[in-house]
VOGU-3710 file (C-alpha; in Angstrom, 3 decimals, decimal comma):
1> xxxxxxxxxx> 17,472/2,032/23,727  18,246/-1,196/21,612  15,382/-3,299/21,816  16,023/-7,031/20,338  12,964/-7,389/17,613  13,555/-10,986/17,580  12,541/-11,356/20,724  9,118/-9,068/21,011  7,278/-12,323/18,837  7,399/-16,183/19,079
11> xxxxxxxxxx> 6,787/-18,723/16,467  8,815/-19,734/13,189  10,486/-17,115/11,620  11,388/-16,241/7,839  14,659/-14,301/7,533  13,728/-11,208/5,366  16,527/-9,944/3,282  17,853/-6,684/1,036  20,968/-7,139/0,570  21,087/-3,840/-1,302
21> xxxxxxxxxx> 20,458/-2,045/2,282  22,068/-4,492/4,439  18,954/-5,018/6,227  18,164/-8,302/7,547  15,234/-9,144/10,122  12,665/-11,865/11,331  9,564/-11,938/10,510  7,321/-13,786/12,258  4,756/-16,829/9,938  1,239/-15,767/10,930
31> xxxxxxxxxx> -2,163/-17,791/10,297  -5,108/-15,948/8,445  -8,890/-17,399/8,494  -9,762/-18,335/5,057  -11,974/-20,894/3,943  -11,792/-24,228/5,307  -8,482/-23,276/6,248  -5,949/-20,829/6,930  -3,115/-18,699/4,769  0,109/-18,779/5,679
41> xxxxxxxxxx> 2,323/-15,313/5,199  5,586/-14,058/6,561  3,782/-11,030/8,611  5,814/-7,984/7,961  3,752/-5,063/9,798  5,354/-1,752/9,611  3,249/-0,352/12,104  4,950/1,505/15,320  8,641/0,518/13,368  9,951/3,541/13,403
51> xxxxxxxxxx> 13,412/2,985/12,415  12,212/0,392/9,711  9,806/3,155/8,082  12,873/5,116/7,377  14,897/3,282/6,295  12,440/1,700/3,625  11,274/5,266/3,097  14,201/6,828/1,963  15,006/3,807/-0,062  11,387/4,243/-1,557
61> xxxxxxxxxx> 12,277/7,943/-2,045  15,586/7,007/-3,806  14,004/4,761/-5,951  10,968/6,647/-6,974  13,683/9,580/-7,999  15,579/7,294/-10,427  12,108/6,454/-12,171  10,658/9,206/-12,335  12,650/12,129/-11,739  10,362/14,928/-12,472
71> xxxxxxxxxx> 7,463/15,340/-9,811  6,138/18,539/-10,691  2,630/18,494/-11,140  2,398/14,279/-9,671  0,388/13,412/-6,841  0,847/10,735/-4,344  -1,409/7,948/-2,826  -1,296/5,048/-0,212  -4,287/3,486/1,642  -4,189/2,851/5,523
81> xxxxxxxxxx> -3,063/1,776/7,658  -0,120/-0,068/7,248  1,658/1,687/4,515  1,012/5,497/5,836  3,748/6,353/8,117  6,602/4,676/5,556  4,828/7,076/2,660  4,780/10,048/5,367  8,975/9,193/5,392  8,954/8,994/1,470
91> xxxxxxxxxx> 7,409/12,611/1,341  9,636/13,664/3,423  12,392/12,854/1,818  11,013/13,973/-1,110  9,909/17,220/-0,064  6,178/16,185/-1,271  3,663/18,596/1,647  0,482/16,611/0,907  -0,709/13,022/-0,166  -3,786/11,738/-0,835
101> xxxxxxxxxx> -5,160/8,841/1,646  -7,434/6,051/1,192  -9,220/5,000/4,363  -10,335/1,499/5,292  -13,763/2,578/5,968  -16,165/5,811/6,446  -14,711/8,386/8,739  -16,619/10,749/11,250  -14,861/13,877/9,717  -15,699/13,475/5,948
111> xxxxxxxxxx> -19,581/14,378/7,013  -20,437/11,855/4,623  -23,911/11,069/6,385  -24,480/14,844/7,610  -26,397/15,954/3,938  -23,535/18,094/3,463  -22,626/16,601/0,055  -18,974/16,963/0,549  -17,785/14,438/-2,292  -16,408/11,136/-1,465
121> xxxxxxxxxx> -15,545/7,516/-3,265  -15,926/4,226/-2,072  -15,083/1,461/-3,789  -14,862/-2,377/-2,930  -11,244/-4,137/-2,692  -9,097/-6,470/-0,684  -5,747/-7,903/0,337  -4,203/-10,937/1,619  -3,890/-9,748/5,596  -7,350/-7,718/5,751
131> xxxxxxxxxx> -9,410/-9,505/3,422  -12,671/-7,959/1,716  -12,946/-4,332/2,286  -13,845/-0,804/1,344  -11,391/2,046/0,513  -12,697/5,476/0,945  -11,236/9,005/0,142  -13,406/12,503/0,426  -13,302/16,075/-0,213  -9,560/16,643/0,813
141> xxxxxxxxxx> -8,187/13,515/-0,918  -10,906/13,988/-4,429  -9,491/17,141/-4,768  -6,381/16,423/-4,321  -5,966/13,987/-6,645  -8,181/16,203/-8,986  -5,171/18,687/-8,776  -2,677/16,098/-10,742  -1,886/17,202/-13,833  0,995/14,623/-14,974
151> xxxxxxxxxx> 0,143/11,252/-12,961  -0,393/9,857/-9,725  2,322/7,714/-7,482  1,153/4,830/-5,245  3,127/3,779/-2,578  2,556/0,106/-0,507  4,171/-1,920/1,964  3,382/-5,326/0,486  1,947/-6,094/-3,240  0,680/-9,715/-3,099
161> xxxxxxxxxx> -2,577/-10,268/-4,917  -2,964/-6,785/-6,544  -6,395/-6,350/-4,604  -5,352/-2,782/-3,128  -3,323/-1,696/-5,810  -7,007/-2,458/-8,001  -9,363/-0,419/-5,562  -7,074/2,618/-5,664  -7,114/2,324/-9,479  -10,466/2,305/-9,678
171> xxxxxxxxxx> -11,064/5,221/-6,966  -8,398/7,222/-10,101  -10,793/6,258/-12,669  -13,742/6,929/-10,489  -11,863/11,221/-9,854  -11,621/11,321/-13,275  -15,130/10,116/-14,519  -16,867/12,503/-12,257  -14,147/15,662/-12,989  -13,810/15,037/-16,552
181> xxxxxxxxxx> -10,416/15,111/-16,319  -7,521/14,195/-18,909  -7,084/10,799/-17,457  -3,353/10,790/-18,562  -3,604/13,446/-15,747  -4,403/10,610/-13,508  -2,836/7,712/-15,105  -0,273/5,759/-12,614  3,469/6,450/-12,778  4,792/3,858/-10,765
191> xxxxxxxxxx> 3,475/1,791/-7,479  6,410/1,483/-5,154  6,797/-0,885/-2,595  9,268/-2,632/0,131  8,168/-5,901/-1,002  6,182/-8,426/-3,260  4,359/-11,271/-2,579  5,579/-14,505/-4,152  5,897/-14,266/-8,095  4,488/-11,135/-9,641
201> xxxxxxxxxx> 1,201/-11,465/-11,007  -1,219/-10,296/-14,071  -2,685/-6,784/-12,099  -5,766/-4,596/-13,096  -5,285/-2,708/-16,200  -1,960/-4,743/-16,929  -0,395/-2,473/-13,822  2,058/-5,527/-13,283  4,706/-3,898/-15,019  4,535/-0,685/-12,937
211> xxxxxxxxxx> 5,458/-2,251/-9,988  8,908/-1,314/-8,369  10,289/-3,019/-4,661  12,956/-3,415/-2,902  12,670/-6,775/-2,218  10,345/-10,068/-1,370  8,704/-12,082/0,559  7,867/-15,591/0,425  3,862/-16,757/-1,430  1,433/-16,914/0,731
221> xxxxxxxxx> 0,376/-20,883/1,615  -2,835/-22,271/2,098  -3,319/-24,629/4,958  -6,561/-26,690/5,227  -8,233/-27,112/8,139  -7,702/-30,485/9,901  -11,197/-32,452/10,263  -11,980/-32,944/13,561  -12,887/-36,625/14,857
//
């Protein structure tokens, strides 16, 4: 079944482009609260795009191969939601079993509040489309990433202010504080993305230069509120 994407949202429209995959699409401009105003983004939601996540996955996947070629002993990380099922497609394709996840908030299952003293990190971060929030990982994910020996590999849809890219950072620094572990066994490889943000920015820990996508998306505008009279 062909379904015509253009037509599923309304509004003005910013025509994403890779040339480099022939893809071209609409993406709908979408208001955010901020203060005293609103931001303005191109909204490019991979959720439920099915055909989208693979496509940008094996791109990812193709990508991620040329840089680093050797993934012996490298772990990989995303956060949820948005950028899980395109780095499910990317570990397909690169015949990677298991990922580490960072959740958007405390989960049921991690028996965080049960006295069982499973581990778990929580750290503070944020992003353009969610705003202020928590990322969490527990016992599956801390060990996990415990297990790297030569680097970890972050995967994202969209890198616009660096907030994410931060908070999982920190959550790496935070595995390796409380493991003593080599922290060049933890250090970040690459973060790999379908697009950035406007121009590329200063990141934590100078991270800017890590940064690898396919291609990008307009800045993000802030609109002020009109006074009412």
């Amino acid at each position: 079944m062909e379904i015509p994407l253009n037509s599923l949202e309304t509004g003005e429209k910013y025509l994403f482009e890779i040339p480099d995959l022939n893809f071209r699409a609409e993406l709908p401009y979408v208001l955010l609260p901020a203060t005293n105003g609103f931001i303005r983004i191109a909204s490019f939601n991979l959720m439920g795009m099915i055909e989208w996540n693979r496509i940008f996955g094996q791109a990812l996947a193709k990508l991620i191969k040329a840089n680093i070629p050797n993934l012996d002993g490298v772990v990989f990380l995303t956060a949820v939601e948005k950028s899980l099922q395109l780095s499910q497609v990317v570990c397909q394709e690169l015949d990677v079993p298991i990922m580490a996840v960072a959740y958007n908030r405390r989960k049921p299952h991690m028996e965080i509040e049960t006295g069982r003293k499973r581990p778990f990190i929580q750290v503070g971060g944020g992003s353009v489309t969610s705003g202020d929030k928590y990322l969490v990982i527990y016992e599956r994910d801390f060990n996990l990433l415990k297990s790297a020996k030569r680097g970890v590999i972050i995967i994202d849809d969209v890198v616009s202010t660096g907030g994410t890219i931060a908070a999982l950072a920190t959550i790496l620094d935070e595995v390796a504080e409380r493991t003593s572990a080599d922290k060049d066994a933890l250090k970040i490889l690459g973060i790999f993305c379908v697009a950035r943000e406007g121009e590329l920015k200063p990141l934590y820990k100078g991270l800017s230069y890590k940064i690898h996508w396919l291609g990008t998306l307009p800045a993000p505008q802030f609109l002020p509120k009109k006074s009412e009279i």
